[in-house]
N, C-alpha and C positions, 0 to 999 in steps of 0.2 A: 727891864722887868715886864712881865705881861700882863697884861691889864688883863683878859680873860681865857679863858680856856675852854677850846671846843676842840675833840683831839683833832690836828693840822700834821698834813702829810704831803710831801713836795709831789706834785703831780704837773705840773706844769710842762708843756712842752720842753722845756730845755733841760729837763731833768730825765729825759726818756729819748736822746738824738733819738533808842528803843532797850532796856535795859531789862536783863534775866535775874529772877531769882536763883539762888546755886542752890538752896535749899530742896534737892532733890528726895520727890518721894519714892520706894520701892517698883511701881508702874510707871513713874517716868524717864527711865533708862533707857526704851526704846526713841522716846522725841526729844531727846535731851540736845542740844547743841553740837555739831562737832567740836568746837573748841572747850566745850566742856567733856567731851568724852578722850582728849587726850591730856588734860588737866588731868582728868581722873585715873590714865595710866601710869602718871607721876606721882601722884598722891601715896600715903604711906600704907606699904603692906596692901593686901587683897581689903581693904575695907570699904563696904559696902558702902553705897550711895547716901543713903541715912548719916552717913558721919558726917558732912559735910555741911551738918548741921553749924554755924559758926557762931562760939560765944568767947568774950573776950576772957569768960572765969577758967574756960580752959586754956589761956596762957602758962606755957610748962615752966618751973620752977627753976631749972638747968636747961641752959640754952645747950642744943644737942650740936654736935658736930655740925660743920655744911655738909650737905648731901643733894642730891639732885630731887628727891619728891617736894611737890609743891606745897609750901605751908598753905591751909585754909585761908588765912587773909587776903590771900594773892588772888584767887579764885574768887573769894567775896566782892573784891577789888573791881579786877577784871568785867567781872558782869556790872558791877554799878557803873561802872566807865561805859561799858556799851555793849559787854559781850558778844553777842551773834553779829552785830552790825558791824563790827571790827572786821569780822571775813566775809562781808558781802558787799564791797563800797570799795568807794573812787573819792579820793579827797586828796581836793589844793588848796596849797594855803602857800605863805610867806612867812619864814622864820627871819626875824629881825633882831638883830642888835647892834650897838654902836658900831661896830667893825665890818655892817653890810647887810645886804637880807640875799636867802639863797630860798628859789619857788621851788616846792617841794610836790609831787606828783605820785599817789600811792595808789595801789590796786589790789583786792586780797579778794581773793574768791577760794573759802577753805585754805589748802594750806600753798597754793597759789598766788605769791604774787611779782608784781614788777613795781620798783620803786626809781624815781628818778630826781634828781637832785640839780638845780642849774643855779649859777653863779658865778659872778668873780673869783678866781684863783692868782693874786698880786696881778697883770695886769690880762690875762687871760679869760674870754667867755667862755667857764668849761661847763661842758651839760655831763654826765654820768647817769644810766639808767643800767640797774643791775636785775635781773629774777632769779628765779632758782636755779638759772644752767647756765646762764651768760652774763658777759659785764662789754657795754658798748659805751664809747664814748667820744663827744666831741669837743675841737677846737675851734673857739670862734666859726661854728656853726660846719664847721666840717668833719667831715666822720674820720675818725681817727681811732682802731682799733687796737686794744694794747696789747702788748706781747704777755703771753701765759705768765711767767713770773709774775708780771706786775699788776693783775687781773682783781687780787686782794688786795692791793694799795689802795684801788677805787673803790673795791665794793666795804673797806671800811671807812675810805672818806664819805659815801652816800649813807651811810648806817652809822655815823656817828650822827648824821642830822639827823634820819629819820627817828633814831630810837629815842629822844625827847619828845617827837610829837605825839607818840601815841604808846607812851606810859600811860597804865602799868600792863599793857597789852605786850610790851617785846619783854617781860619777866616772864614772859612763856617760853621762850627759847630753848631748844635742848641743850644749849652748854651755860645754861646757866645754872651756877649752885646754891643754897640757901642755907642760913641759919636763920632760925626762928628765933629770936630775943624777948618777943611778946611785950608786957605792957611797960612803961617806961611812964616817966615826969617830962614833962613839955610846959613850961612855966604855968603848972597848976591845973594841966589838961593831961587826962590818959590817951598817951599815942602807942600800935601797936608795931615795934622797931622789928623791921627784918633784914637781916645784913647778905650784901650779894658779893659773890664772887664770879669767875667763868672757869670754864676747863682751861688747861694750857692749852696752846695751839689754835685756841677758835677764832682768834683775831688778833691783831695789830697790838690791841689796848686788855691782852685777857688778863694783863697784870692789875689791871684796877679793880679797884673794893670801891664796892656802892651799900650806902645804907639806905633806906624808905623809912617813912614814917606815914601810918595810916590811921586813920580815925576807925576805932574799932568798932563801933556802932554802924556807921556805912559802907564801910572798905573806901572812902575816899582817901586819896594821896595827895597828903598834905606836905609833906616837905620830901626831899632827896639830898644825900652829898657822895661824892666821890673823893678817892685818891688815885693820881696820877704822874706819872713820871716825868723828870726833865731834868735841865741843868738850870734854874733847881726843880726839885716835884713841889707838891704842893696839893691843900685839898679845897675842892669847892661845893658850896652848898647853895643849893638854890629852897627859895620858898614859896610856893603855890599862891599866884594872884588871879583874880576874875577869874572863876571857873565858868565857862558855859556849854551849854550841851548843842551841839550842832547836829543834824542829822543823826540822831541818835546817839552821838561819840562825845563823851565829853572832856573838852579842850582847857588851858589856861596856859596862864601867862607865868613867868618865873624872873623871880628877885634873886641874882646871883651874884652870890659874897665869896671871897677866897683869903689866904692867905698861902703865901711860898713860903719853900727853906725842906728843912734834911732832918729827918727824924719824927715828921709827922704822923699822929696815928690817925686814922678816923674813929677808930674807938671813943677817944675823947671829944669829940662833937658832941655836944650838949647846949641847952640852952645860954648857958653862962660862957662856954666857947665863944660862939656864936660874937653872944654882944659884945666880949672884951678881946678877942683874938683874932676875928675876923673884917676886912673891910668891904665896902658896898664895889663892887665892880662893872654892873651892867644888869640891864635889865631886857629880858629876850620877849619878847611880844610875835604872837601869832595873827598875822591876819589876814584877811581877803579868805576866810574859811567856806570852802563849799565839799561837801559831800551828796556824794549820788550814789543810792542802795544797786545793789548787780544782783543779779539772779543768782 
């Protein structure tokens, strides 16, 4: 039985012989963020800058289809987390949990960057550093470049680490899709619930459904769960511990519950799930956190 899940993919040699307001006024479209001006290409319909005004009373009644425009909360989100400082920085840190820590190495300059990932692989020191046009990688500190087919096996074992640490900044993704569910019960707190998908095709893991839970008054991201496949699948939920703000980005810690088996929805993740269907499995702690702003 597996005690946690972070998606795992056989790479192994011998398997291969400062935070923005989004509340944008009509003159500020010209100094607006980059990453707020390709949020805004997502966003619904031609509407102007002023919409983006976010209140939780316009949560819509009928959750709409998934669709790839950005719901507002994502965007509110995004900048309370760090916005601009997300695409101008350099941040390491150490993801830990019971099963190991992997130093994690990121670089974003716009929409620019190299991420790198080093760690035990069962008993191999493998490093993997992918950007936008290349995936390089080593064995016990030698260079070992991988053959085209298997170029995506790495660049989603490096992106399955990365994209925990710097939630809700990779929900900007182009292949990601969205349904806005809006405000929800969270044992006697308004959370505002928006459930993800991805396109087919865009990864290893595009089968999985992720839901978010944000505090609608900050855009803070307060809980996440996923579902994921296997022999058996199963859904996991983690819940937002010690938030802090590093270098402008803000970081935390996750308390990750799960339960396996065949016919799981994540639809039904709720409070009441949670406490009577789910068990405690690991707790992931970021540390040794340094960021350095880039031009």
């Amino acid at each position: 039985m597996k005690t946690e899940h972070t998606p795992s993919y056989d790479i192994t040699p011998s398997s291969f012989t400062q935070s923005y307001d989004v509340t944008l006024s009509r003159g500020a479209a010209a100094k607006r963020p980059p990453w707020i001006g390709r949020l805004l290409r997502r966003c619904l319909g031609p509407v102007a800058l002023a919409s983006l005004v976010l209140s939780a009373a316009a949560s819509a009644a009928v959750a709409p289809e998934p669709g790839s425009e950005v719901p507002p909360i994502i965007a509110k989100s995004i900048a309370f987390h760090g916005g601009e400082a997300y695409e101008h920085s350099r941040t390491e840190l150490d993801m830990c949990s019971k099963s190991g820590c992997f130093h994690v190495e990121a670089s974003q300059q716009g929409e620019q960057y190299s991420y790198q990932v080093t760690g035990l692989q069962r008993d191999t020191h493998l490093k993997v550093r992918v950007t936008n046009h290349s995936v390089d990688r080593w064995f016990d500190g030698h260079l070992s470049p991988p053959a085209a087919e298997d170029e995506q096996r790495f660049r989603d074992w490096v992106m399955a680490r990365v994209y925990f640490c710097f939630l809700p900044y990779r929900l900007m993704d182009p292949s990601v899709r969205y349904q806005d569910l809006g405000l929800v019960d969270w044992q006697g707190k308004q959370l505002h619930l928006v459930a993800v998908s991805f396109a087919p095709g865009s990864s290893t893991d595009a089968s999985d459904h992720y839901r978010y839970w944000f505090d609608p008054e900050t855009g803070r991201l307060e809980l996440f769960a996923y579902s994921y496949e296997g022999e058996p699948g199963g859904l996991r939920f983690r819940r937002l511990l010690d938030h802090r703000r590093v270098g402008g980005l803000l970081f935390f810690d996750q308390e990750n519950l799960g339960i396996e088996g065949e016919d799981l929805d994540i639809a039904d993740i709720d409070a009441t799930f949670v406490a009577e269907k789910m068990r405690s499995i690991s707790k992931v702690t970021l540390r040794n956190i340094r960021v350095t702003p880039l031009p």
